[in-house]
SEPA-108700 format. One record per residue (C-alpha): x, y, z. Coordinates in steps of 0.2 Angstrom, whole numbers, padded with zeros to 4 digits, always signed. Example, Ala and Ser with C-alpha at 12.3 -4.5 7.8 and 13.67 -1.06 7.14 Angstrom:
<atoms>
+0062-0022+0039/+0068-0005+0036/
</atoms>
This chain:
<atoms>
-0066-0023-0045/-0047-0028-0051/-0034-0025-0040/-0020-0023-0042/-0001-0033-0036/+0001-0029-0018/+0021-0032-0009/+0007-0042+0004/+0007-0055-0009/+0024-0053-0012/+0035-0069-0017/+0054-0073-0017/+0056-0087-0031/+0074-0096-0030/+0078-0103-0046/+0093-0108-0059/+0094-0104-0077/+0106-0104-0092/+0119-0090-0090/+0116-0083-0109/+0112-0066-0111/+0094-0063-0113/+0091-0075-0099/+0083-0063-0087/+0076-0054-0098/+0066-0070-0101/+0062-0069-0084/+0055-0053-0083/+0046-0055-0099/+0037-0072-0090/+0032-0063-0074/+0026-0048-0083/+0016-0058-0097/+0006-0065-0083/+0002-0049-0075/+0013-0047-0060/+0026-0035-0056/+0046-0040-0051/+0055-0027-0037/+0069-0034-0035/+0082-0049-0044/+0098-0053-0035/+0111-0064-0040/+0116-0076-0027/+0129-0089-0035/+0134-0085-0055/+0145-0098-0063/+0152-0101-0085/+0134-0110-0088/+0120-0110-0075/+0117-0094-0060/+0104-0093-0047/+0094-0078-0046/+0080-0074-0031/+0066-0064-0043/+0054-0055-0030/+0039-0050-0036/+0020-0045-0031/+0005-0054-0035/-0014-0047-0034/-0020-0065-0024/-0011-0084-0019/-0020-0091-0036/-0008-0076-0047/+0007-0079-0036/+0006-0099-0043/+0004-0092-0060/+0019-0082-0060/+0028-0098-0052/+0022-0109-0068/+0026-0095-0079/+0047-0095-0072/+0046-0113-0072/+0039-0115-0090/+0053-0105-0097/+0068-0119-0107/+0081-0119-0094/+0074-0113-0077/+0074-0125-0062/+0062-0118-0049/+0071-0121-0031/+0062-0114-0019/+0046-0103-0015/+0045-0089-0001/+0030-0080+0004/+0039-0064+0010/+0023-0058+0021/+0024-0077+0030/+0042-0075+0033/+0042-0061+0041/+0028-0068+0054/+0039-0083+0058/+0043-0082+0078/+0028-0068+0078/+0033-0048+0077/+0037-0042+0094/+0047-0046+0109/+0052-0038+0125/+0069-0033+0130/+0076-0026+0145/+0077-0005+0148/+0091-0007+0161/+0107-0016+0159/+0110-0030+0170/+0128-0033+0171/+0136-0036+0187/+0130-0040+0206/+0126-0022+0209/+0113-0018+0194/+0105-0036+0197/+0103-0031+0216/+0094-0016+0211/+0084-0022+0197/+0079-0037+0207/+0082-0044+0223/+0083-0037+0237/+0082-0018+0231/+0066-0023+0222/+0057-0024+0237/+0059-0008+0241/+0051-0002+0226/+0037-0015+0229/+0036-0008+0244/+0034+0009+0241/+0018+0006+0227/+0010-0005+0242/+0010+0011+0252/+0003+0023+0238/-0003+0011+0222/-0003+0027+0209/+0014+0026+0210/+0013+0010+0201/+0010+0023+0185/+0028+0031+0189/+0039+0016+0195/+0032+0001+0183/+0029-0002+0164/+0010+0004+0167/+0016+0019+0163/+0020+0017+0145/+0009+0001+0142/-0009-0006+0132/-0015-0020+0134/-0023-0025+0116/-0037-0037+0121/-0049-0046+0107/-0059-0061+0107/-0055-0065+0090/-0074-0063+0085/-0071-0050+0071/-0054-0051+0064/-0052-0039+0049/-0063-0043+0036/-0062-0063+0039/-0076-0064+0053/-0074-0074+0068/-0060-0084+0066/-0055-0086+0085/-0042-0081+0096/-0025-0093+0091/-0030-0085+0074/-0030-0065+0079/-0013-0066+0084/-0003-0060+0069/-0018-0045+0069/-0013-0043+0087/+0005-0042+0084/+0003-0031+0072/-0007-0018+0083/+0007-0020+0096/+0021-0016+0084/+0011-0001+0077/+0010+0006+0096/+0031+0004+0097/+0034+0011+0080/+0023+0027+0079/+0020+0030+0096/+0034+0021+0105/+0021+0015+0117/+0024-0005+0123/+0008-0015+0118/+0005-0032+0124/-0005-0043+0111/-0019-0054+0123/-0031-0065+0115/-0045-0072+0124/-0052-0090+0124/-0069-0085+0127/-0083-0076+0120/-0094-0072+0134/-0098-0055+0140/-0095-0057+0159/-0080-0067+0154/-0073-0056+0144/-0075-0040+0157/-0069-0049+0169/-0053-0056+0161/-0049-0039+0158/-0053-0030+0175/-0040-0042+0185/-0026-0039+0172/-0030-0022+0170/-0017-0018+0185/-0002-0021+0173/-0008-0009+0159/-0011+0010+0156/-0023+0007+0144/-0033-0006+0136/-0038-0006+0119/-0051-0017+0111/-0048-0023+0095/-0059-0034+0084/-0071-0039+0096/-0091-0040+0088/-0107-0029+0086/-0114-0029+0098/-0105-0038+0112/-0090-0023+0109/-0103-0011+0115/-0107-0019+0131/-0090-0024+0134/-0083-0007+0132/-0097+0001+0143/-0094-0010+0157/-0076-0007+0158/-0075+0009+0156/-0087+0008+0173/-0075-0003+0182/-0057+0004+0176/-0049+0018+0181/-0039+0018+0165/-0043+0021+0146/-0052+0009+0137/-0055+0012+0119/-0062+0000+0104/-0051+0008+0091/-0064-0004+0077/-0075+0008+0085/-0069+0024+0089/-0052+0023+0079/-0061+0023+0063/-0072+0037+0068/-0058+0049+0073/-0049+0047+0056/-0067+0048+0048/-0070+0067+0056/-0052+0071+0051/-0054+0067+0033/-0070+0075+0032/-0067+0092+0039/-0054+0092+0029/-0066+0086+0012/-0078+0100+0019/-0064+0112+0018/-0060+0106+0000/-0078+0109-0005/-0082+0123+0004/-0095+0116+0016/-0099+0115+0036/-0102+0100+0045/-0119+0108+0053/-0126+0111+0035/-0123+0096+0026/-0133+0082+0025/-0126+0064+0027/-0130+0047+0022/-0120+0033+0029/-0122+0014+0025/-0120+0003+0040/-0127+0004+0057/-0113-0008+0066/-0098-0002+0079/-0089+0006+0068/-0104+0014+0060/-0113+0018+0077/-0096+0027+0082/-0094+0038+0068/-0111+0044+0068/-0110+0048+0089/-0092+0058+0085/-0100+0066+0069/-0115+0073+0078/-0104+0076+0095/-0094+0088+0082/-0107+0097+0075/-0116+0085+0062/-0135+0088+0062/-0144+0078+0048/-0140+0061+0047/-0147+0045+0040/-0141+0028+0042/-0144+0014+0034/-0144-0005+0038/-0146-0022+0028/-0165-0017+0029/-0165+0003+0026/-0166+0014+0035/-0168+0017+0051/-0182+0026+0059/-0193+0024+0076/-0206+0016+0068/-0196+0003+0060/-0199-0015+0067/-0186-0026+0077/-0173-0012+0083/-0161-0018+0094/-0155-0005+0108/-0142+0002+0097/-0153+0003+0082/-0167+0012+0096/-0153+0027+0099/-0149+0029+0079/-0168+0031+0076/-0172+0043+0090/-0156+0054+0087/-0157+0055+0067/-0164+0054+0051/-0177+0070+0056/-0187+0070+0041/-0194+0049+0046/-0187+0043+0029/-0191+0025+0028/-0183+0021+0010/-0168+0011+0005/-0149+0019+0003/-0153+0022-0013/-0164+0035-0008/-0156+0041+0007/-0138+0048-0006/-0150+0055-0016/-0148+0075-0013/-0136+0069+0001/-0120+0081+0003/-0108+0065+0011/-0108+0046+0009/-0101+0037+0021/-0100+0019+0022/-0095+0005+0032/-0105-0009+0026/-0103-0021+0012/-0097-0019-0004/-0105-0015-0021/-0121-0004-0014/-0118+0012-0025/-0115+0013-0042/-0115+0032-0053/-0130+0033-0056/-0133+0035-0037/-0119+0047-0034/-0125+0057-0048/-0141+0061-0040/-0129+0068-0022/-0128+0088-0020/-0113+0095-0031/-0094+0094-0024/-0103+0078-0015/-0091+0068-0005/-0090+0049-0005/-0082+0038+0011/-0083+0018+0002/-0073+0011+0018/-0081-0005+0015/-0062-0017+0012/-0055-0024+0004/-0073-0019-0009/-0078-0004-0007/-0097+0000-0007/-0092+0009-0026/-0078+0005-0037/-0068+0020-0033/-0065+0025-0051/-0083+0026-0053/-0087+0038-0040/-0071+0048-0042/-0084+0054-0061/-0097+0061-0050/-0089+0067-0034/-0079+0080-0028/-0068+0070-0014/-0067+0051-0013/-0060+0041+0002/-0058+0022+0003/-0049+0009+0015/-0038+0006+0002/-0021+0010+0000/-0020+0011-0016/-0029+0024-0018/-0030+0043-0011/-0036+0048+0003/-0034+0031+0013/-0046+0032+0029/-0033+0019+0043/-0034+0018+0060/-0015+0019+0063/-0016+0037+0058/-0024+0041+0076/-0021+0025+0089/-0004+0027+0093/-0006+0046+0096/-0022+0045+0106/-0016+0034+0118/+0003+0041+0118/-0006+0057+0126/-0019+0047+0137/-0003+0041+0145/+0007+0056+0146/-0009+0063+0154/-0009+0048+0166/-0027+0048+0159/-0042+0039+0167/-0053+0040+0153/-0055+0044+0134/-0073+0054+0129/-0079+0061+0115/-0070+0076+0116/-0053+0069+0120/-0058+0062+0101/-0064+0078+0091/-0046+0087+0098/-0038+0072+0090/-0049+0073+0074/-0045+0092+0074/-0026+0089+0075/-0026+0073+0063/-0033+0086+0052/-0022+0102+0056/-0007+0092+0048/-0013+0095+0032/-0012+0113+0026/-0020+0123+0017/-0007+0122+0004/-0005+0105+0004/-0026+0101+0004/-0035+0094-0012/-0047+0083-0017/-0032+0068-0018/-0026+0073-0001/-0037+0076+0013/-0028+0064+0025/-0009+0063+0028/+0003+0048+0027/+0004+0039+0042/+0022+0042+0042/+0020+0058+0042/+0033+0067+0053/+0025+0071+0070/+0010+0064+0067/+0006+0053+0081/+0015+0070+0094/+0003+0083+0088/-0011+0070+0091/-0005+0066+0109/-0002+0083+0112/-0020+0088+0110/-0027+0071+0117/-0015+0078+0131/-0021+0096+0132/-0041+0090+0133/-0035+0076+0147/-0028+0090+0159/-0042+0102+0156/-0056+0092+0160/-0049+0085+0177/-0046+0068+0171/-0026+0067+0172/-0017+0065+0186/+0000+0070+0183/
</atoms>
């Protein structure tokens, strides 16, 4: 599938040219000629016969953004300068830093802020540790922990190498939720490693989230802490995805007229962010589900299951269907997929229930081309931002653990994520719901509060806050 220029290959070319008059436009004619798009051209120095121009533009991959930097350079008169990658650039020195909340100007705030007035505070938390939630950063801190196993969709690339991902999932925390997110990657792969690392850090945090960690070690890893902790943890590869997935799909429901208890679902891929999904679907109401893997699907008297595979086949697929995905969408209601790409094409959709609803999460290739699907089905959601209906994880994070935190949470369940789904959803409304728009932006205005504030709401009620 083509895509399109994206600003995250976006490129800042410094160059000279002849000062004549159709000199940019030769500029823009060179750029667009080779596919990509210019979004910005500042002068910086103009003299009687030469000026120097910065020519911004967007690029589909590295490989195009050469191309446009051969097509400026080629053109009679130009001198290429300089090249900036605008998404490196803003990655030099890493994306997030800590500053100080308190002023720290004279003799009198230093005494307080440190020593000896410290102490006192220290003191006061050795006598009753809760109040390390009230006094110290805990309050309003995550600790983002991965072990760099399955960063995005580039694999296991290791832990120096997750830290822009890491970064990034910290800066997200500050902007939406104004929660302050520490980015740790760990040099280790090993389950008991790995629970443990996080267990004696866990004292500085009032939350951990898991982030990019590998099927299935996540599972065990998430399990166990959740045993030892008495904070949130949450795998937002895992549960994340799933919240946004129940939103959007209440909300495509809504669009065609359906209930979630009366549709059947087929769904491609049977790892943690697939396993998560299906839990929260059927935890809301889902009743027929089939999943499929890399070998079909998945039934009890399939050979080799794994542990999670053994719950997926006692818990769905109620008519023992043994075929491929292929035969799972057919006279399916839903689609979801979170697999690989290029598994589906119209011919399969075409044979899904009317107003049929497709989920190709699968990124950056979708498990259909989009544009395919969109001339069989009623609603169509990808991972992709350019297009509608854009199924992201930032949607719902920073919200659900802005209200684990007010709530002084010490834990997140399923219900905690089905009031989030449900008010993820409620932002919508009816007025505003189509087929293109089943999902709002993430900068929607008091997005990530009316999340909170339901996450909240479900904390307090079920016993688990302690404010």
């Amino acid at each position: 599938m083509a895509t399109l220029p994206s600003v995250s290959y976006s490129i800042t070319v410094r160059l000279e040219l002849d000062g004549h008059g159709s000199a940019v436009g030769s500029l823009t004619n060179a750029v667009e000629h080779v596919g990509g798009v210019i979004t910005a051209l500042d002068v910086t120095s103009a003299g009687h016969e030469r000026i120097r121009i910065d020519v911004t533009c967007a690029a589909r991959d590295t490989d195009h953004a050469k191309a446009i930097v051969d097509a400026l350079g080629a053109i009679e008169g130009v001198t290429v300068h300089k090249v900036s990658d605008r998404t490196f650039l803003m990655h030099l020195g890493g994306k997030i830093e800590i500053k100080s909340k308190v002023p720290l100007r004279n003799r009198d705030e230093l005494s307080m802020a440190y020593t000896p007035g410290v102490a006192r505070v220290s003191s006061a938390i050795a006598a009753n540790p809760d109040d390390a939630r009230r006094l110290t950063i805990k309050r309003n801190s995550v600790a983002v922990v991965t072990d760099g196993s399955a960063v995005l969709g580039l694999g296991n690339i290791g832990p120096e190498a997750s830290m822009p991902v890491m970064e990034g999932k910290a800066a997200l925390f500050k902007r939406f939720a104004d929660i302050d997110a520490w980015p740790i990657a760990l040099d280790t792969q090993d389950v008991d490693e790995i629970v443990r690392t996080v267990q004696v850090i866990a004292p500085g945090f009032g939350g951990i989230n898991l982030e990019d960690i590998s099927a299935p070690r996540c599972f065990e890893v998430e399990a166990r802490l959740r045993e030892l902790l008495d904070i949130p943890v949450f795998h937002d590869d895992q549960h994340g995805t799933a919240i946004v997935v129940l939103a959007a799909l209440k909300n495509a429901l809504r669009v065609v007229g359906k209930e979630l208890g009366e549709v059947r679902v087929a769904m491609s891929g049977a790892g943690a962010a697939g396993t998560a999904i299906l839990k929260l679907l059927m935890h809301a109401g889902a009743k027929d589900v089939i999943v499929c893997d890399v070998h079909g699907a998945v039934h009890p008297g399939r050979d080799n299951l794994d542990h999670n595979l053994e719950w997926i086949a006692a818990n769905t697929n109620p008519g023992g269907y043994a075929g491929d995905l292929g035969g799972a969408v057919r006279g399916a209601d839903v689609f979801i997929g979170v697999s690989a790409p290029n598994l589906l094409d119209g011919d399969d959709v075409a044979e899904m229930n009317d107003d049929a609803i497709i989920f190709a999460l699968a990124n950056p290739d979708p498990e259909i081309d989009p544009d395919i699907a969109q001339l069989h089905a009623a609603v169509v959601a990808t991972g992709r931002s350019d297009y509608p209906n854009q199924i992201n994880n930032v949607l719902v994070f920073p919200g659900v653990f802005r209200g684990l935190l007010d709530a002084q949470s010490r834990t997140v369940n399923s219900d905690m994520m089905v009031a989030a789904a449900d008010a993820l959803a409620s932002v919508v409304t009816d007025d505003e719901l189509g087929p293109h728009y089943i999902i709002p932006s993430v900068f929607h205005a008091g997005l990530s509060q009316r999340v909170a504030e339901a996450v909240r709401e479900v904390a307090v009620r079920e016993g688990q806050a302690q404010i």
